[in-house]
SEFIZA-3560 file (N, C-alpha, C; in Angstrom, 3 decimals):
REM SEFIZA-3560
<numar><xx>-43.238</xx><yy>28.500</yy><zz>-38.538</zz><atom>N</atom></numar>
<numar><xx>-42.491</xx><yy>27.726</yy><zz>-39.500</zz><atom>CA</atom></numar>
<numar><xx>-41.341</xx><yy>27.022</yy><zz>-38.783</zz><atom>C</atom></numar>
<numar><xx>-41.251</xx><yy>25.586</yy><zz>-39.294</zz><atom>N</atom></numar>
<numar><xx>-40.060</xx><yy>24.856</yy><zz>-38.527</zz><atom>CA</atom></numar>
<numar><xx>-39.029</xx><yy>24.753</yy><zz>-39.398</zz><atom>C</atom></numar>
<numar><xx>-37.909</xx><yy>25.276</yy><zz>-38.949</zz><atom>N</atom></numar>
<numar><xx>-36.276</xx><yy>24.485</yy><zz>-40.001</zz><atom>CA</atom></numar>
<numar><xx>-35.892</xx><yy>23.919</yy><zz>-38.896</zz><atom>C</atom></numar>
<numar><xx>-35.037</xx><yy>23.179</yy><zz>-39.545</zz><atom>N</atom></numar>
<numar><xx>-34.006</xx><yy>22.586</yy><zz>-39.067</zz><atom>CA</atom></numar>
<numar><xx>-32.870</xx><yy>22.698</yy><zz>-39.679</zz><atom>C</atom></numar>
<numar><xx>-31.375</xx><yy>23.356</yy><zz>-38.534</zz><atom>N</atom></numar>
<numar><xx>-30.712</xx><yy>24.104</yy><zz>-39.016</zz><atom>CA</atom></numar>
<numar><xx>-29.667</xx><yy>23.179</yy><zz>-38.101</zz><atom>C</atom></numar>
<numar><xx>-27.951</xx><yy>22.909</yy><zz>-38.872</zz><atom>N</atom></numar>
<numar><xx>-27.119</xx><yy>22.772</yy><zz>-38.721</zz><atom>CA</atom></numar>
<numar><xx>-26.140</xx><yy>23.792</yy><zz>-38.278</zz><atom>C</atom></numar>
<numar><xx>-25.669</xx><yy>23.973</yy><zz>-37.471</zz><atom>N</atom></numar>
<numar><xx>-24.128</xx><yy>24.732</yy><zz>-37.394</zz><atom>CA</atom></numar>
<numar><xx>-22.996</xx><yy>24.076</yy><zz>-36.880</zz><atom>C</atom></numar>
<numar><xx>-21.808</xx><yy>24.509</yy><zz>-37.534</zz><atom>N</atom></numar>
<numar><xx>-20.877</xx><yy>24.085</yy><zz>-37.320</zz><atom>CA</atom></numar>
<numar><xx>-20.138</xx><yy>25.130</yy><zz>-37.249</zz><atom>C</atom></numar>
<numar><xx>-19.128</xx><yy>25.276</yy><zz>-35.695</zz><atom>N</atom></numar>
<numar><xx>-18.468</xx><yy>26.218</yy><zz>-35.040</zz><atom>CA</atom></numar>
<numar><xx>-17.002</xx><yy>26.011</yy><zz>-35.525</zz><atom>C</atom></numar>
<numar><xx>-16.290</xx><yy>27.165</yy><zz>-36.107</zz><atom>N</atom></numar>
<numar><xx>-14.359</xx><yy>27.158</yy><zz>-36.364</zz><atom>CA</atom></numar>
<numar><xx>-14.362</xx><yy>28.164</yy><zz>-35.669</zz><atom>C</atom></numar>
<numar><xx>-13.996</xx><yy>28.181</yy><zz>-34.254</zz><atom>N</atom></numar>
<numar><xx>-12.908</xx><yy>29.321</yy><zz>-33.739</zz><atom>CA</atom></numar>
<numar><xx>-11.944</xx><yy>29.228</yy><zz>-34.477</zz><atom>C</atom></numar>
<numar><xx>-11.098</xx><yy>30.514</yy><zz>-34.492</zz><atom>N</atom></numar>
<numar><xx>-9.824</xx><yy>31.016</yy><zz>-34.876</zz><atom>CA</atom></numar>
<numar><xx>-9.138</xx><yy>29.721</yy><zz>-33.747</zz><atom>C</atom></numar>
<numar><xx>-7.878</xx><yy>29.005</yy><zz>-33.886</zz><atom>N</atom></numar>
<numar><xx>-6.946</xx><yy>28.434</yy><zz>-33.188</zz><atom>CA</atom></numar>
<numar><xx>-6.249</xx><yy>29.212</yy><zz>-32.593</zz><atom>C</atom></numar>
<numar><xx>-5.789</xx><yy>30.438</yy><zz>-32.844</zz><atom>N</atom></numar>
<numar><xx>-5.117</xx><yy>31.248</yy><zz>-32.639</zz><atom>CA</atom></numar>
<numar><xx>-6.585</xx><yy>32.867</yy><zz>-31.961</zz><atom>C</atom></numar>
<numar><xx>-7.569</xx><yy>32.196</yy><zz>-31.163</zz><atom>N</atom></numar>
<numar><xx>-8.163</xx><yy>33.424</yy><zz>-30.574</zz><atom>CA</atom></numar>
<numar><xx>-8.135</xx><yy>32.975</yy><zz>-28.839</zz><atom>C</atom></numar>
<numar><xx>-8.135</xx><yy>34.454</yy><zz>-28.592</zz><atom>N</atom></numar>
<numar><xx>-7.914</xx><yy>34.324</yy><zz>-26.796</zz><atom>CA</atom></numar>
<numar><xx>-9.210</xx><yy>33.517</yy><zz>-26.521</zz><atom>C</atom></numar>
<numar><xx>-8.327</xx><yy>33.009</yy><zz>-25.553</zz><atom>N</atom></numar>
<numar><xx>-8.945</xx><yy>31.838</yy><zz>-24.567</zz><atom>CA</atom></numar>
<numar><xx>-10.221</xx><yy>32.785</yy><zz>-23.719</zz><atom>C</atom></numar>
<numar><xx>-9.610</xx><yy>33.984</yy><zz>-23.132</zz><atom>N</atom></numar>
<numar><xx>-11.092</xx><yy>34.657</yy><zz>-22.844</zz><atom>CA</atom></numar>
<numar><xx>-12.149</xx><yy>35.107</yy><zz>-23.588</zz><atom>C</atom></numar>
<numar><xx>-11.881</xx><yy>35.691</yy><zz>-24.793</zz><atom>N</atom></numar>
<numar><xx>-12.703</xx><yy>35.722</yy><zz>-25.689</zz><atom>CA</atom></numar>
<numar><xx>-13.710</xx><yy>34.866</yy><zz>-26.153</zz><atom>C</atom></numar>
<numar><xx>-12.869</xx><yy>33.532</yy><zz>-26.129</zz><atom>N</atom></numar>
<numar><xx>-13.460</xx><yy>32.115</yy><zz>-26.965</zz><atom>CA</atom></numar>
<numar><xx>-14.766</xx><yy>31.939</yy><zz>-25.286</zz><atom>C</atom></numar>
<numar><xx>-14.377</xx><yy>32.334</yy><zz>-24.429</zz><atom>N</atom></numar>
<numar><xx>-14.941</xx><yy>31.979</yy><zz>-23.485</zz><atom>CA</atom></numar>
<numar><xx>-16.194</xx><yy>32.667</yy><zz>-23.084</zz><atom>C</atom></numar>
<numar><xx>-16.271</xx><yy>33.610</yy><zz>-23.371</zz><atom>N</atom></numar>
<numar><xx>-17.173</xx><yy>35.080</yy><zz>-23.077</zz><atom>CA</atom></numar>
<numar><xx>-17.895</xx><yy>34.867</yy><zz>-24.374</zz><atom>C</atom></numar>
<numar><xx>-17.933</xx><yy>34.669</yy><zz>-25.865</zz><atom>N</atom></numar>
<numar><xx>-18.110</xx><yy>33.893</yy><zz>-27.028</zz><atom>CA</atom></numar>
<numar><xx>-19.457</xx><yy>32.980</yy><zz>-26.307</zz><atom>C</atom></numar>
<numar><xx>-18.941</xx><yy>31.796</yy><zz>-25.759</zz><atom>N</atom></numar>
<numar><xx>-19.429</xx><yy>30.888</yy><zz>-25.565</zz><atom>CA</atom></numar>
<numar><xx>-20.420</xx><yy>30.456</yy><zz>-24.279</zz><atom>C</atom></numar>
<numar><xx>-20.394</xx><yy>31.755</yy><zz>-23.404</zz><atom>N</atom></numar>
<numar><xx>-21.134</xx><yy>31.841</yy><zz>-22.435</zz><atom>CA</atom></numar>
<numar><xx>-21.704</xx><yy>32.693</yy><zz>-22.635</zz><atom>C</atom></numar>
<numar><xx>-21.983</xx><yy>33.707</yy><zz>-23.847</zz><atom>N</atom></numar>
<numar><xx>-23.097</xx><yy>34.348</yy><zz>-24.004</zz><atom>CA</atom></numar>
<numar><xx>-23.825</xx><yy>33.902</yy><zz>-25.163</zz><atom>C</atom></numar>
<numar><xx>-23.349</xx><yy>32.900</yy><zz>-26.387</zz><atom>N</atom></numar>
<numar><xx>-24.115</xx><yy>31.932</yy><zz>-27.018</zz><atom>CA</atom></numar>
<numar><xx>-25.157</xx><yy>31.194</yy><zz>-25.974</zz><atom>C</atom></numar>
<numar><xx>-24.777</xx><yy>30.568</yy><zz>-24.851</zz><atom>N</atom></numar>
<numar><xx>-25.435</xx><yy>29.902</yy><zz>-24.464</zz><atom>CA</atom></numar>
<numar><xx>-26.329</xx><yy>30.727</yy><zz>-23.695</zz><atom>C</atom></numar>
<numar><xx>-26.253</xx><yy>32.008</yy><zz>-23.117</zz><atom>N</atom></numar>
<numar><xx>-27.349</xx><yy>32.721</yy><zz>-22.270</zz><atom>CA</atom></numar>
<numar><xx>-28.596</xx><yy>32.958</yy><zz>-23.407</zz><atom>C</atom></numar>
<numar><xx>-27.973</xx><yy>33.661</yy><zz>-24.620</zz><atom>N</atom></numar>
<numar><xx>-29.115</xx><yy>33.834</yy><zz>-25.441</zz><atom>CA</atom></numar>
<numar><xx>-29.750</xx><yy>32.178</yy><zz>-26.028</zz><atom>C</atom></numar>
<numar><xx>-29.034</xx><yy>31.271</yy><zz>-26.155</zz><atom>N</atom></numar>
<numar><xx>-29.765</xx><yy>30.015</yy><zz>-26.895</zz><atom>CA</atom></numar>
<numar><xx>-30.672</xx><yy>29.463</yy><zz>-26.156</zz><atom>C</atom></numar>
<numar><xx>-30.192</xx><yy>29.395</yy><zz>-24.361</zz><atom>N</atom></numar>
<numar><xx>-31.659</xx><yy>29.366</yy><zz>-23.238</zz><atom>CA</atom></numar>
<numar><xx>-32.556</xx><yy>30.291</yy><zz>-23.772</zz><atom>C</atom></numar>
<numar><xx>-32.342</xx><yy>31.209</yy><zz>-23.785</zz><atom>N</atom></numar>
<numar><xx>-33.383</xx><yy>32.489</yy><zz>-23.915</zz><atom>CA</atom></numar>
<numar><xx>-34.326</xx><yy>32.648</yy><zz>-24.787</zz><atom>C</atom></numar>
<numar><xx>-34.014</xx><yy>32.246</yy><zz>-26.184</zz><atom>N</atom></numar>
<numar><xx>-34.781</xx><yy>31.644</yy><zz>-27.397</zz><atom>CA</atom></numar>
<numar><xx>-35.149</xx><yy>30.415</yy><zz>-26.829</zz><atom>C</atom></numar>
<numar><xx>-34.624</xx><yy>29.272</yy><zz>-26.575</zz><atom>N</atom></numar>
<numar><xx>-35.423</xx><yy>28.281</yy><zz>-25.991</zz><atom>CA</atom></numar>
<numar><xx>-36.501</xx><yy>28.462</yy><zz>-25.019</zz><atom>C</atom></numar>
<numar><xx>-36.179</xx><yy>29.009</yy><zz>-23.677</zz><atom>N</atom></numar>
<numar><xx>-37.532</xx><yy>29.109</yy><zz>-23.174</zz><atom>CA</atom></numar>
<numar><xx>-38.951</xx><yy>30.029</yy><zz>-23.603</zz><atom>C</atom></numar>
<numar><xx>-38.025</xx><yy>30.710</yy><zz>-24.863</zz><atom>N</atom></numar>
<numar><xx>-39.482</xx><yy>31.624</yy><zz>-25.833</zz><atom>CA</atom></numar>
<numar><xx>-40.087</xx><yy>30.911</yy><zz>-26.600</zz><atom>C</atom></numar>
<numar><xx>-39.568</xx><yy>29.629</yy><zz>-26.503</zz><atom>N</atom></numar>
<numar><xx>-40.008</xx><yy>28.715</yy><zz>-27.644</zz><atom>CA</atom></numar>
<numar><xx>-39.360</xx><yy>28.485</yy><zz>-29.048</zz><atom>C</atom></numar>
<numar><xx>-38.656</xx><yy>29.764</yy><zz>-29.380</zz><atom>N</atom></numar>
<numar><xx>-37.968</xx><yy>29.919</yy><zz>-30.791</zz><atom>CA</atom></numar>
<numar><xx>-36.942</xx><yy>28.874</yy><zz>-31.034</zz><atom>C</atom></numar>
<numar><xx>-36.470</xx><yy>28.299</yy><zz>-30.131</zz><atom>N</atom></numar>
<numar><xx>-35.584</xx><yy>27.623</yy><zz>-30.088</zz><atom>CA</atom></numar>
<numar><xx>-35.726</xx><yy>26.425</yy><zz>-29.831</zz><atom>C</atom></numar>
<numar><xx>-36.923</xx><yy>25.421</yy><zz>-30.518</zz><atom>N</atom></numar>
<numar><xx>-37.321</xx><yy>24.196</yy><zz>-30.513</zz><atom>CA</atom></numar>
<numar><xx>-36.480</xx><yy>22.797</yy><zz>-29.566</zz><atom>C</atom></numar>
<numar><xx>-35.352</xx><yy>22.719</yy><zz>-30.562</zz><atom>N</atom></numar>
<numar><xx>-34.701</xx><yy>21.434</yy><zz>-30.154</zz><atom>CA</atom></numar>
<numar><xx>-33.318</xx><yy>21.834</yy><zz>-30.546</zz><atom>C</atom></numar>
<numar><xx>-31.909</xx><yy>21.495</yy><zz>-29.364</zz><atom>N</atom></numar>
<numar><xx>-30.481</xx><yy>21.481</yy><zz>-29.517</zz><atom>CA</atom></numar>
<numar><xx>-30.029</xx><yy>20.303</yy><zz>-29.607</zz><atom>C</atom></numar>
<numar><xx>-29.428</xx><yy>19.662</yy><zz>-30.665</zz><atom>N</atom></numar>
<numar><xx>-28.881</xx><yy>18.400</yy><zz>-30.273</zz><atom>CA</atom></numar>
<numar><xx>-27.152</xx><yy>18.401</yy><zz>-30.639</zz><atom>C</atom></numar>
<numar><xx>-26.369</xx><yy>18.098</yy><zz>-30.040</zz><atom>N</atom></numar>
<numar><xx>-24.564</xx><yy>18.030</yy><zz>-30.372</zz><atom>CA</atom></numar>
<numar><xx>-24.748</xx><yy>16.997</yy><zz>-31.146</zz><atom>C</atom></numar>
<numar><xx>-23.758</xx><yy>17.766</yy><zz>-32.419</zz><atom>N</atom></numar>
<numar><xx>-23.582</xx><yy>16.289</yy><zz>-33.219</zz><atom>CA</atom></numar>
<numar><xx>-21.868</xx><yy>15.608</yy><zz>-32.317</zz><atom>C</atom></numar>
<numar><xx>-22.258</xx><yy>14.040</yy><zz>-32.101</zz><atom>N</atom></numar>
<numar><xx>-20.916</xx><yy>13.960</yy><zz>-31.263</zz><atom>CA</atom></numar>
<numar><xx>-20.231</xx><yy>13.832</yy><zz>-32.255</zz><atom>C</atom></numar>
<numar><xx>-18.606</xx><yy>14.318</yy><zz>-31.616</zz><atom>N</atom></numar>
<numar><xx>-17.738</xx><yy>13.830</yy><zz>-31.887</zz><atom>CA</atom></numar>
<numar><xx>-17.223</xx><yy>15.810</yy><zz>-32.761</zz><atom>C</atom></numar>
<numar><xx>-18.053</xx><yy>16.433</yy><zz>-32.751</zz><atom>N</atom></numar>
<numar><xx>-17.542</xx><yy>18.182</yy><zz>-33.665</zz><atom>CA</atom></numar>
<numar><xx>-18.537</xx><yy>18.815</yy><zz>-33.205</zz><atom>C</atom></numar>
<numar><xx>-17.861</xx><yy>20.089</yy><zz>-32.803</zz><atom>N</atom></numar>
<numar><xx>-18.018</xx><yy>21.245</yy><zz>-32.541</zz><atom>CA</atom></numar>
<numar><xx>-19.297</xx><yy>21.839</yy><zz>-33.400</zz><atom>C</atom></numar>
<numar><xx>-20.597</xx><yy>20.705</yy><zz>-33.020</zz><atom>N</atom></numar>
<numar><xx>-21.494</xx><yy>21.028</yy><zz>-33.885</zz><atom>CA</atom></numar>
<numar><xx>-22.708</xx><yy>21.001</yy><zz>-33.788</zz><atom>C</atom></numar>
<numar><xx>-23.930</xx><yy>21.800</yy><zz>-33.993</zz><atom>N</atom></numar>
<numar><xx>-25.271</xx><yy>21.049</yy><zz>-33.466</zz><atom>CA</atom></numar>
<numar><xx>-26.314</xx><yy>20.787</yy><zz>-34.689</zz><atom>C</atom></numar>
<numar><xx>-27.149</xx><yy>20.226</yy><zz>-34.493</zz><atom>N</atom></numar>
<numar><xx>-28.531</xx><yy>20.460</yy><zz>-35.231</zz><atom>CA</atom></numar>
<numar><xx>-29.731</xx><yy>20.611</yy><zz>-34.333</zz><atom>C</atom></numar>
<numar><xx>-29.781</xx><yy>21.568</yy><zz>-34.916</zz><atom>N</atom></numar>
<numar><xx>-31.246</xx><yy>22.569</yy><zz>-33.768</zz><atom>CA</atom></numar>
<numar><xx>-32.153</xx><yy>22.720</yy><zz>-35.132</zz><atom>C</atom></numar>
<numar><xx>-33.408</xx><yy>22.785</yy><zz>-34.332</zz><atom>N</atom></numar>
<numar><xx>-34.758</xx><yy>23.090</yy><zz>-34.747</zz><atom>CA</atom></numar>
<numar><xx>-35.373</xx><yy>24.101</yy><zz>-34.340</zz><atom>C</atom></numar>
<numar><xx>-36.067</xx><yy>25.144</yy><zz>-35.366</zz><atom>N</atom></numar>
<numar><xx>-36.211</xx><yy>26.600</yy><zz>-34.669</zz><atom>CA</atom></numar>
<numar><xx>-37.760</xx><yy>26.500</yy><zz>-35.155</zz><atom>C</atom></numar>
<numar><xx>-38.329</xx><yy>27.486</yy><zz>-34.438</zz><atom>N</atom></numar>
<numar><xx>-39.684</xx><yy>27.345</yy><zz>-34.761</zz><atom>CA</atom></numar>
<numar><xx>-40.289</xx><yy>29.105</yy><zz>-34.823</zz><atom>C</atom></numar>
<numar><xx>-40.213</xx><yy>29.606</yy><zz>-36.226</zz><atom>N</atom></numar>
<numar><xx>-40.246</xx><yy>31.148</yy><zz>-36.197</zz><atom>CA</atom></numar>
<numar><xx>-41.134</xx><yy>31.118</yy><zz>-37.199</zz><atom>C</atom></numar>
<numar><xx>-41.421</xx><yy>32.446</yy><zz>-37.154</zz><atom>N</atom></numar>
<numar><xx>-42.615</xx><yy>33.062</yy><zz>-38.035</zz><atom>CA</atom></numar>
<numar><xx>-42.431</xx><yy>32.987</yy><zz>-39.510</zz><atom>C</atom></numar>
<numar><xx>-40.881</xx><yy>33.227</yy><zz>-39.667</zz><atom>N</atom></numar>
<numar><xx>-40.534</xx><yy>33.451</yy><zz>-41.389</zz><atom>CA</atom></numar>
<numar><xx>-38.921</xx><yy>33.678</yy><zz>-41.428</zz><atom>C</atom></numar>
<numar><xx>-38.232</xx><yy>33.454</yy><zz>-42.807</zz><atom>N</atom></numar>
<numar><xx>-37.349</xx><yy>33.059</yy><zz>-43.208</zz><atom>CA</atom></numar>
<numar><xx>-36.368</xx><yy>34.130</yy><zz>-42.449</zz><atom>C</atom></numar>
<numar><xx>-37.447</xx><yy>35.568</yy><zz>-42.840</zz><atom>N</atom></numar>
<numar><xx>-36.787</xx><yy>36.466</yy><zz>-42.006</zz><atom>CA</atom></numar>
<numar><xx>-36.031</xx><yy>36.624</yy><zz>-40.507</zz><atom>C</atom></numar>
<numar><xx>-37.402</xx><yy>35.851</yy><zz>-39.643</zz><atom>N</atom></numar>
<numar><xx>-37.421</xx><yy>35.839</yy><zz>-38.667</zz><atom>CA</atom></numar>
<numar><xx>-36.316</xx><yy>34.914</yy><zz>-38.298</zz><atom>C</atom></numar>
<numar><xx>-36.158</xx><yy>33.929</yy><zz>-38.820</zz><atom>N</atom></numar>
<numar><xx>-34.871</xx><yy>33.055</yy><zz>-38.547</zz><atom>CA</atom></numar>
<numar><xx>-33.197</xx><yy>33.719</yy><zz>-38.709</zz><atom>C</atom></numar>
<numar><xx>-33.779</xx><yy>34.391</yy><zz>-39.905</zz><atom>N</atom></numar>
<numar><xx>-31.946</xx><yy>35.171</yy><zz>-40.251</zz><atom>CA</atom></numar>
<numar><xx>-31.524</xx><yy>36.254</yy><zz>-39.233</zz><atom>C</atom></numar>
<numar><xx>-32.505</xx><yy>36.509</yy><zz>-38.829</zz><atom>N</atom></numar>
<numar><xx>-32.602</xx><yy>37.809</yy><zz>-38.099</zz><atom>CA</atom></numar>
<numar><xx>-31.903</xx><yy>37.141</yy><zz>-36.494</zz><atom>C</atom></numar>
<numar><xx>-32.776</xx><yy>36.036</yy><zz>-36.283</zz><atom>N</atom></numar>
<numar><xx>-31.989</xx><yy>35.221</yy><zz>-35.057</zz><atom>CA</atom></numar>
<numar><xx>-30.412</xx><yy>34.561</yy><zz>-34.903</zz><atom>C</atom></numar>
<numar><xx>-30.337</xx><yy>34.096</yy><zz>-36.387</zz><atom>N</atom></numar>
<numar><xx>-28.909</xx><yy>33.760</yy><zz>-36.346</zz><atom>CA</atom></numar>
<numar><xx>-27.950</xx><yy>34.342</yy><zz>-36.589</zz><atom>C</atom></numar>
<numar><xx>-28.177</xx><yy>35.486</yy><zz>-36.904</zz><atom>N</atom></numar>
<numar><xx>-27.177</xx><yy>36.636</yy><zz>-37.157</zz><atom>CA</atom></numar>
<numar><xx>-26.764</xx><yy>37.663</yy><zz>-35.729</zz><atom>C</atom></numar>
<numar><xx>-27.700</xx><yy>37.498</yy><zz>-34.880</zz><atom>N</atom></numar>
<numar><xx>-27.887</xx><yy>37.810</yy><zz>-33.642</zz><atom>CA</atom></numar>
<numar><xx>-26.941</xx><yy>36.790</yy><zz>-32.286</zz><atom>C</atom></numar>
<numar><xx>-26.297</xx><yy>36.021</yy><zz>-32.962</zz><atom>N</atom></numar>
<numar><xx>-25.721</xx><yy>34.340</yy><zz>-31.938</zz><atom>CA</atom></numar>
<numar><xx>-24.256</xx><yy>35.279</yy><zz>-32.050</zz><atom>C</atom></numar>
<numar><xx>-23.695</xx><yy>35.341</yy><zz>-31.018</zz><atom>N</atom></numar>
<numar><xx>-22.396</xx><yy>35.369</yy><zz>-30.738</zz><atom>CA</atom></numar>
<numar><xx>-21.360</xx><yy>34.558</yy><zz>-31.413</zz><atom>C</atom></numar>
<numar><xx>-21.565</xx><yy>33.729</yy><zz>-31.993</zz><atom>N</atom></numar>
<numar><xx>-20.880</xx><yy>32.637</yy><zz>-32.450</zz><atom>CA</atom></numar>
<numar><xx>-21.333</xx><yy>32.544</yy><zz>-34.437</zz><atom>C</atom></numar>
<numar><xx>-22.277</xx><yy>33.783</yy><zz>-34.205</zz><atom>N</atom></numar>
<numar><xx>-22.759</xx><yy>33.873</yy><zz>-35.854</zz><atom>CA</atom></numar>
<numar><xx>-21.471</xx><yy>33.832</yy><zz>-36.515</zz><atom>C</atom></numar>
<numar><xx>-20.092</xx><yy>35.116</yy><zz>-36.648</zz><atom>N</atom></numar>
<numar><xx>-19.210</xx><yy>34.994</yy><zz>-37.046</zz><atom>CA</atom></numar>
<numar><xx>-18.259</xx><yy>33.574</yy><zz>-36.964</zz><atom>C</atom></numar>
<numar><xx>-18.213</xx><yy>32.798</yy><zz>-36.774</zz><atom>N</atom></numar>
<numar><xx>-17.204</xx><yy>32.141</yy><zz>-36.912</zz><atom>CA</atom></numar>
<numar><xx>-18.188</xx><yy>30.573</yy><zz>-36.845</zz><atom>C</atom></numar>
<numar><xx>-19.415</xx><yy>30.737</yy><zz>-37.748</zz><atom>N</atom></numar>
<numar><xx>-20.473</xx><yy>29.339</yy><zz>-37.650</zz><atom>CA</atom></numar>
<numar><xx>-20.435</xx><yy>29.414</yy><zz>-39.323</zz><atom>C</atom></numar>
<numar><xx>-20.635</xx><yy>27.945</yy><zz>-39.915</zz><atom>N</atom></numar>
<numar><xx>-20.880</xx><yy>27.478</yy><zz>-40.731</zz><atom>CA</atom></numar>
<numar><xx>-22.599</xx><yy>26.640</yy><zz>-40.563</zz><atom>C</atom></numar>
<numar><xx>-23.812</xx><yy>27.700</yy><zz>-41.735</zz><atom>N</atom></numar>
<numar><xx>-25.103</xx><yy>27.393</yy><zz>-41.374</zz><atom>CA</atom></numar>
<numar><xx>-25.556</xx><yy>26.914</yy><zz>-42.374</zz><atom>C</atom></numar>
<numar><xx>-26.302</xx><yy>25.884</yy><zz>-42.230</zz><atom>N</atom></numar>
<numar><xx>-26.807</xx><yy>24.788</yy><zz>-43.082</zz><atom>CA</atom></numar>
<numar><xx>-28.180</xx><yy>25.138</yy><zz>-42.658</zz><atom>C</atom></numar>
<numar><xx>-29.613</xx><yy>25.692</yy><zz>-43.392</zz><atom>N</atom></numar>
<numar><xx>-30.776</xx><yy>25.881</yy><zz>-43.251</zz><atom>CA</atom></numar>
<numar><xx>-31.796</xx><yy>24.481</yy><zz>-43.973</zz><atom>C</atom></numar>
<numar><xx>-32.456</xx><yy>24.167</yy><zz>-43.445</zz><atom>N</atom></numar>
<numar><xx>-33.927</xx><yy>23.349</yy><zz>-44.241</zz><atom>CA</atom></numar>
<numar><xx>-35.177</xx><yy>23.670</yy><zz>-43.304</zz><atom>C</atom></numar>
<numar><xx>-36.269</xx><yy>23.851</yy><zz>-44.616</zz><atom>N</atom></numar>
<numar><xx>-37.549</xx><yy>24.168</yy><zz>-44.155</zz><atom>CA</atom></numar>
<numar><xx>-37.883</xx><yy>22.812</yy><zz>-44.041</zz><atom>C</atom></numar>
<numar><xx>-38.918</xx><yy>22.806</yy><zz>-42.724</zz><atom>N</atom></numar>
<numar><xx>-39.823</xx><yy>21.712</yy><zz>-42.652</zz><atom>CA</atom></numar>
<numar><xx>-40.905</xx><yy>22.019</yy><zz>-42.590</zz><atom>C</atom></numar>
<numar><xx>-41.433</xx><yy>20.388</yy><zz>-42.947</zz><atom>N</atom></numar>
<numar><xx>-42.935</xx><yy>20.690</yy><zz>-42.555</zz><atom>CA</atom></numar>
<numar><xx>-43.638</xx><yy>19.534</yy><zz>-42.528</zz><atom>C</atom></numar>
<numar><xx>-44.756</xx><yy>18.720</yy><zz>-41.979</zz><atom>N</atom></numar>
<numar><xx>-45.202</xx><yy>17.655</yy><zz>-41.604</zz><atom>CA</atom></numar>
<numar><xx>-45.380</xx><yy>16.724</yy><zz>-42.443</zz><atom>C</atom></numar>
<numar><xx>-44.984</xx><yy>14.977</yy><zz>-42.297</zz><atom>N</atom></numar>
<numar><xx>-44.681</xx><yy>14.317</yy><zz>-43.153</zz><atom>CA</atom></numar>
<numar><xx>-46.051</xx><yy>13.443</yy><zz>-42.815</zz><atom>C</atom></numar>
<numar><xx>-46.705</xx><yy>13.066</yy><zz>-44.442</zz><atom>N</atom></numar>
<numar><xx>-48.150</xx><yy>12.725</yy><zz>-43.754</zz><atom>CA</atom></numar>
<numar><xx>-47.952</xx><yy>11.192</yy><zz>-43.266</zz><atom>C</atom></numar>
<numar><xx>-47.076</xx><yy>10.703</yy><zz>-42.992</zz><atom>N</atom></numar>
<numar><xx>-46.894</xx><yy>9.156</yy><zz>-42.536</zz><atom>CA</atom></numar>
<numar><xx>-46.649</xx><yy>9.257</yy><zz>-41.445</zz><atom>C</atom></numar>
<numar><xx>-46.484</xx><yy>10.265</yy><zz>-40.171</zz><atom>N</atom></numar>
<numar><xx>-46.068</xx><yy>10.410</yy><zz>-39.194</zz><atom>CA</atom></numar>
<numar><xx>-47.209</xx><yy>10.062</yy><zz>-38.671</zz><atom>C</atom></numar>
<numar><xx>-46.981</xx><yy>9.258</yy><zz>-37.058</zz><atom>N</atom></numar>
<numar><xx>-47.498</xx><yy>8.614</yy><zz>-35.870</zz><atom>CA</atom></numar>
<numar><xx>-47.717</xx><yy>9.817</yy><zz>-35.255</zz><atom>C</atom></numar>
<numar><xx>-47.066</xx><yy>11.198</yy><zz>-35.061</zz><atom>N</atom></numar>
<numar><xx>-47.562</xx><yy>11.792</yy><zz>-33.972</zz><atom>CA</atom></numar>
<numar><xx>-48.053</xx><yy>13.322</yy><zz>-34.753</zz><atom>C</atom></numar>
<numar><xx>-49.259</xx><yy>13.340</yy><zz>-33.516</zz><atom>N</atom></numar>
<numar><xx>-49.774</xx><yy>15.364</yy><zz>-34.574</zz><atom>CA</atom></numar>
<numar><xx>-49.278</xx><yy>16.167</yy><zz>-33.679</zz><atom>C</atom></numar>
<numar><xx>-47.589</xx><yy>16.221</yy><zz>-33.284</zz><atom>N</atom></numar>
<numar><xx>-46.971</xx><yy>17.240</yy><zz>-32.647</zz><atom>CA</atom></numar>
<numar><xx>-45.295</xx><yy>17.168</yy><zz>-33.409</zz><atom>C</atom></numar>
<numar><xx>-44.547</xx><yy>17.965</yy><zz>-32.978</zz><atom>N</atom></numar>
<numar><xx>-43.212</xx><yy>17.233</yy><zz>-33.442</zz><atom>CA</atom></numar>
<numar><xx>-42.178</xx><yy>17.026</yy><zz>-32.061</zz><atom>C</atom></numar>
<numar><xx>-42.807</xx><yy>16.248</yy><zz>-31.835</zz><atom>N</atom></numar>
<numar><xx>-41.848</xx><yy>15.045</yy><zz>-30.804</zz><atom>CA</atom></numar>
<numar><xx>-40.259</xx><yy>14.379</yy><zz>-31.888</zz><atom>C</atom></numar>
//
């Protein structure tokens, strides 16, 4: 199953700089890590905020909550979920 999922990151203003840092370098060890399993479809930064829209590609609704609750950065993310699924006007039979 594909969503496509928004987050948007509020650190505390007031949290240690190492924390925010250790935070953010182990978000990114696990978000490779789901990515090269595949679970982790597509990352894109929305510019301009502390924000992405990623595409996950999991078994079930479960399987997704279960992943984002698991992100280092779960606490202090604002998550926007949508299910997808193939639009029959589309040019390609993959999701490019």
């Amino acid at each position: 199953m594909l969503f496509h999922v928004k987050m948007i990151v509020k650190l505390p203003v007031d949290m240690d700089p190492g924390k925010a840092f250790k935070l953010k370098a182990d978000e990114k060890e696990l978000a490779q890590s789901l990515m090269r399993e595949g679970k982790w479809r597509h990352l894109w930064r929305i510019a301009g905020h502390y924000a992405n829209y990623s595409v996950f590609d999991v078994a079930s609704v479960q399987e997704l909550h279960d992943t984002l609750i698991q992100l280092p950065l779960f606490p202090y993310m604002e998550i926007e979920v949508n299910a997808l699924c193939r639009h029959p006007s589309s040019v390609h039979d993959d999701d490019r």
